[in-house]
ROTORTOR-216778 format. One record per atom (N, C-alpha, C, O): x, y, z. Coordinates in steps of 0.001 Angstrom, whole numbers, plus 524288, in hexadecimal, padded with zeros to 5 digits. Layout:
BEGIN
XYZ...
//
This chain:
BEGIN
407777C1B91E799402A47BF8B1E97B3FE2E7C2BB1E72E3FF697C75E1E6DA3F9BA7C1C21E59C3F6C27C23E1E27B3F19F7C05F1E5883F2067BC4F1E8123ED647C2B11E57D3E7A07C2D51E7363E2937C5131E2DC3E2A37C91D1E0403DDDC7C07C1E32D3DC6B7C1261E00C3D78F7C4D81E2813D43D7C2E91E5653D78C7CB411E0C63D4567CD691E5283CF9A7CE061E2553CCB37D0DC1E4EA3CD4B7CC751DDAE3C8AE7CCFF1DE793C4BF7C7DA1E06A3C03A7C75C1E1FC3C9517C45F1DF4F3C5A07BEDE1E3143C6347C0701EA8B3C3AD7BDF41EDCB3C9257C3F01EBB03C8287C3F11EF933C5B67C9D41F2C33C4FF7CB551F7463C5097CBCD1ED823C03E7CEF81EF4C3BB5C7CECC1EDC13B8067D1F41EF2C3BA8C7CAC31EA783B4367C9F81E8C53B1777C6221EDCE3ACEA7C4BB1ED243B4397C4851F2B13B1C67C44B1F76B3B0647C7BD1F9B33AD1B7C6711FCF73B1867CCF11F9A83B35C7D03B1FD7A3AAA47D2A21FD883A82C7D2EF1F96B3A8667D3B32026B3A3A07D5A0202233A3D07DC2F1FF633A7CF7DED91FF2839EDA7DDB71FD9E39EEA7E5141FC9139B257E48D20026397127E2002002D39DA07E80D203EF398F37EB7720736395297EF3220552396667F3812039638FFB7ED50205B638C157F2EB2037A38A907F609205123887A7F9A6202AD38B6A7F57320C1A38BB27FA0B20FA138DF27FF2C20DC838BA18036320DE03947E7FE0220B79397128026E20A0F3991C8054C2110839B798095F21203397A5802722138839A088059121AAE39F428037C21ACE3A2218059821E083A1757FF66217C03A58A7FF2C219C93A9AF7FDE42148A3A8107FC732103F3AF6E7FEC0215E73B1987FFD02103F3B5AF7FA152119C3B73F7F9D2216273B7437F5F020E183BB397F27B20EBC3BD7F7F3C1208993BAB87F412204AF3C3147F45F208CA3C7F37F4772073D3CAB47EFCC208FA3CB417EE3B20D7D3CC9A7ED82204143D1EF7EA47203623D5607ED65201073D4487EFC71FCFF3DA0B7EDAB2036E3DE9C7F17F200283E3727EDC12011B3E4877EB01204E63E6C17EECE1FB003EC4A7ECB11FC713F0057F0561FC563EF097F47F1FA213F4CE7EF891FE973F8917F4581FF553FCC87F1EA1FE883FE257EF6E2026B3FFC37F1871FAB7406BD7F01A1FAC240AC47F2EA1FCC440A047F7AA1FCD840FDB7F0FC1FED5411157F5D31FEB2413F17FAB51FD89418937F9861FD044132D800351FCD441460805091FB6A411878052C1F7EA41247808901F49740CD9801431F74C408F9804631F3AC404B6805B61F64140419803761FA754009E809A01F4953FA9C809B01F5A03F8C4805DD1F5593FA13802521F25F3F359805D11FA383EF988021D1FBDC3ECA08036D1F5693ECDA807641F2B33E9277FCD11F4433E7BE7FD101F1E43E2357FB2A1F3273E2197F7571F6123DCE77FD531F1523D9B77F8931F3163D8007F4C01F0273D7947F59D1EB713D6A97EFD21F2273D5BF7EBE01ED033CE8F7EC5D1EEA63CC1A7EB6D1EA9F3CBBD7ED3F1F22B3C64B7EBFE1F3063C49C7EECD1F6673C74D7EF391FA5D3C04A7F14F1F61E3BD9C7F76F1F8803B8847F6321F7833B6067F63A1F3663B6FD7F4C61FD363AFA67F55A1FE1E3AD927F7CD200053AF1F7F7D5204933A9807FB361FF453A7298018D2011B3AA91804BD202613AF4F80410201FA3A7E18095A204693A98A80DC7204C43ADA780EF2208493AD2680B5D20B743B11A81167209AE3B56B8130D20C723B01081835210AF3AE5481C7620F453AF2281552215833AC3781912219843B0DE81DA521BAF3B51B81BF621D353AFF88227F21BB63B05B827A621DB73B193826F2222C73AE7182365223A13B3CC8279D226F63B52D8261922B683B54A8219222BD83B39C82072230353B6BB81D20228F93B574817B022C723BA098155422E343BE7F816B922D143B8B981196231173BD2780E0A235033BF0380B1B22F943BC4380A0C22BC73C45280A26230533C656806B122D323CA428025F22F483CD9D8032A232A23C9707FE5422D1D3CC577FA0822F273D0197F63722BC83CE2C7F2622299B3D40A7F70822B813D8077F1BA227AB3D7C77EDAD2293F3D6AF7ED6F22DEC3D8907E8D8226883DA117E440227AF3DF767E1EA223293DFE37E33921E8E3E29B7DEB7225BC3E7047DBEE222733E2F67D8D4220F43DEB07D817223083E4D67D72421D223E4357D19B219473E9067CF7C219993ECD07D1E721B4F3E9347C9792177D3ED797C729218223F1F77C87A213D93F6917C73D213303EE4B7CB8E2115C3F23F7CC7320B763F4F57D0E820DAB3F2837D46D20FD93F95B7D0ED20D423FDD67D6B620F633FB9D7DA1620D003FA377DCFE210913F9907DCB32078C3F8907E0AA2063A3F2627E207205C13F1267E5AF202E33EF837DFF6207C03EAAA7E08A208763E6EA7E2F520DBB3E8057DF86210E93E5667E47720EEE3E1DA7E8D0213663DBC77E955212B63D9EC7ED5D210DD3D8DA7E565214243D35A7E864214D53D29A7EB88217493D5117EBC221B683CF7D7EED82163D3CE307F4CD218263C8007F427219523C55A7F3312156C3C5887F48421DC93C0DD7F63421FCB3BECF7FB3C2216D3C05A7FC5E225D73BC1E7FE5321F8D3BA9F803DF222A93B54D8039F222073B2C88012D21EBD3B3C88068B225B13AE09805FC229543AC8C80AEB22AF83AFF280DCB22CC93A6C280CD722A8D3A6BE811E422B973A60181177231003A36E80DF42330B3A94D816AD234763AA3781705239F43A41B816B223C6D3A32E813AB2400C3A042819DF23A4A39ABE8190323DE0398758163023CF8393C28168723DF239B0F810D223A0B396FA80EDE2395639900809C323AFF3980780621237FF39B7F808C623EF539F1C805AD2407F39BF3802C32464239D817FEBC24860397D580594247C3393DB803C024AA238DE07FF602496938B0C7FD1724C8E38DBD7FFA9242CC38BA27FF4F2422F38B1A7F99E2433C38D2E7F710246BC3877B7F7E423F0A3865B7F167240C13876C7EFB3239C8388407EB1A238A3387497F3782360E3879C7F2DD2306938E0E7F2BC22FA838FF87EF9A22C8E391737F674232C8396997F75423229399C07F1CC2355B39D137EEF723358397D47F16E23A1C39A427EC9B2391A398FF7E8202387239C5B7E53823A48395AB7E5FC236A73949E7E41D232D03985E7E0EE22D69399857DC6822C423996A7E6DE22AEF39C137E908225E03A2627E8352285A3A5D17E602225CE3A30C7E9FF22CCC3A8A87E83722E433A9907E29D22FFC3ADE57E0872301E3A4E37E049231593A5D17DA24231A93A7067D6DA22BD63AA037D32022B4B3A3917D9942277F3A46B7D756223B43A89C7D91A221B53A9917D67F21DC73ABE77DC772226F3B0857DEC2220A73B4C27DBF72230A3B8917DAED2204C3B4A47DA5D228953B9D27D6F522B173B7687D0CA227293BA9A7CD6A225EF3B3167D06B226113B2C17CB0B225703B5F57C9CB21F0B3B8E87C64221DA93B36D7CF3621BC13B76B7D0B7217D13BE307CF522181B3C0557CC06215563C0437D1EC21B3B3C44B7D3E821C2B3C6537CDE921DC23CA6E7CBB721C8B3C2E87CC772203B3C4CA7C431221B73C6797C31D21C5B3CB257C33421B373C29C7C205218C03C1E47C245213343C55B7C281210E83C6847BE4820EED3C8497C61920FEA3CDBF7C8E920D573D1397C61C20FDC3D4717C4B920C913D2477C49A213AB3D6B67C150214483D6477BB97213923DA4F7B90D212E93D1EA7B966213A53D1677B2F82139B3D09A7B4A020D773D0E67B07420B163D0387B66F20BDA3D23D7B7C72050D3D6CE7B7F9202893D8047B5D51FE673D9BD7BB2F205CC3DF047BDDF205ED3E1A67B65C208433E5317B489205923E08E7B49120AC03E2F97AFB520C963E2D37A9E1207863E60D7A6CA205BF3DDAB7AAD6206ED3DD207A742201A53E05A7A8E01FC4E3E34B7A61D1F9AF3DED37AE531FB8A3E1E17AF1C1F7A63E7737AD641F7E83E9807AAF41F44E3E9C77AEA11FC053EE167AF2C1FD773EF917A8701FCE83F2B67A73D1F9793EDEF7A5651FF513ED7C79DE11FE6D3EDB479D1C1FB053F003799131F9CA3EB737A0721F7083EB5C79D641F1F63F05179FC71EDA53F17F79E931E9243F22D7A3351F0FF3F8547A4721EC603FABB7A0A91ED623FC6D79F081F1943FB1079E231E6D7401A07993E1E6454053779BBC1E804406617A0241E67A407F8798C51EC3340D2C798E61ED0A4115A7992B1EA3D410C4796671E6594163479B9A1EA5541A5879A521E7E741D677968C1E88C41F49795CB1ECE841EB8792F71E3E242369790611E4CF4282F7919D1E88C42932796501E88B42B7778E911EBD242ED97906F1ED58435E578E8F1EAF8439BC790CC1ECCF
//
């Protein structure tokens, strides 16, 4: 199975805040995580959050800086990040629809 990831990351938003970091990583397994897509900075203490995708080897990664988790800018940035993270899978689902089947 095969995905075409830069059509399905040329949706993906860049945050210009830079407050919050989203990672897509894939992991097979007994190998290292790999990442396929990295937006801003990796914050110094921050909360971090995974999500599955429907694809078995895929993991969005959200991290958020911890003080700033009150703010009204941070979440915000984490609303647009779950809305992201929606994103990646109704992606991950289409893509996925559109692999030909095999003969049986």
């Amino acid at each position: 199975m095969s995905y075409d990831l830069a059509g399905l990351l040329s949706g993906l938003p860049v945050f210009a805040n830079g407050q919050l970091h989203v990672a897509l990583r894939q992991q097979f397994p007994n190998s290292p995580a790999q990442t396929l897509y990295s937006s801003g900075q990796q914050p110094q203490n921050g909360i971090t959050q995974s999500f599955s995708t429907q694809h078995p080897n895929w993991t969005l990664i959200i991290s958020s800086p911890a003080q700033a988790l009150h703010s009204a800018s941070s979440q915000f940035a984490l609303l647009i990040a779950l809305a992201v993270a929606a994103l990646c899978f109704l992606a991950a689902s289409v893509l996925n629809a559109q692999q030909p089947t095999a003969p049986t």
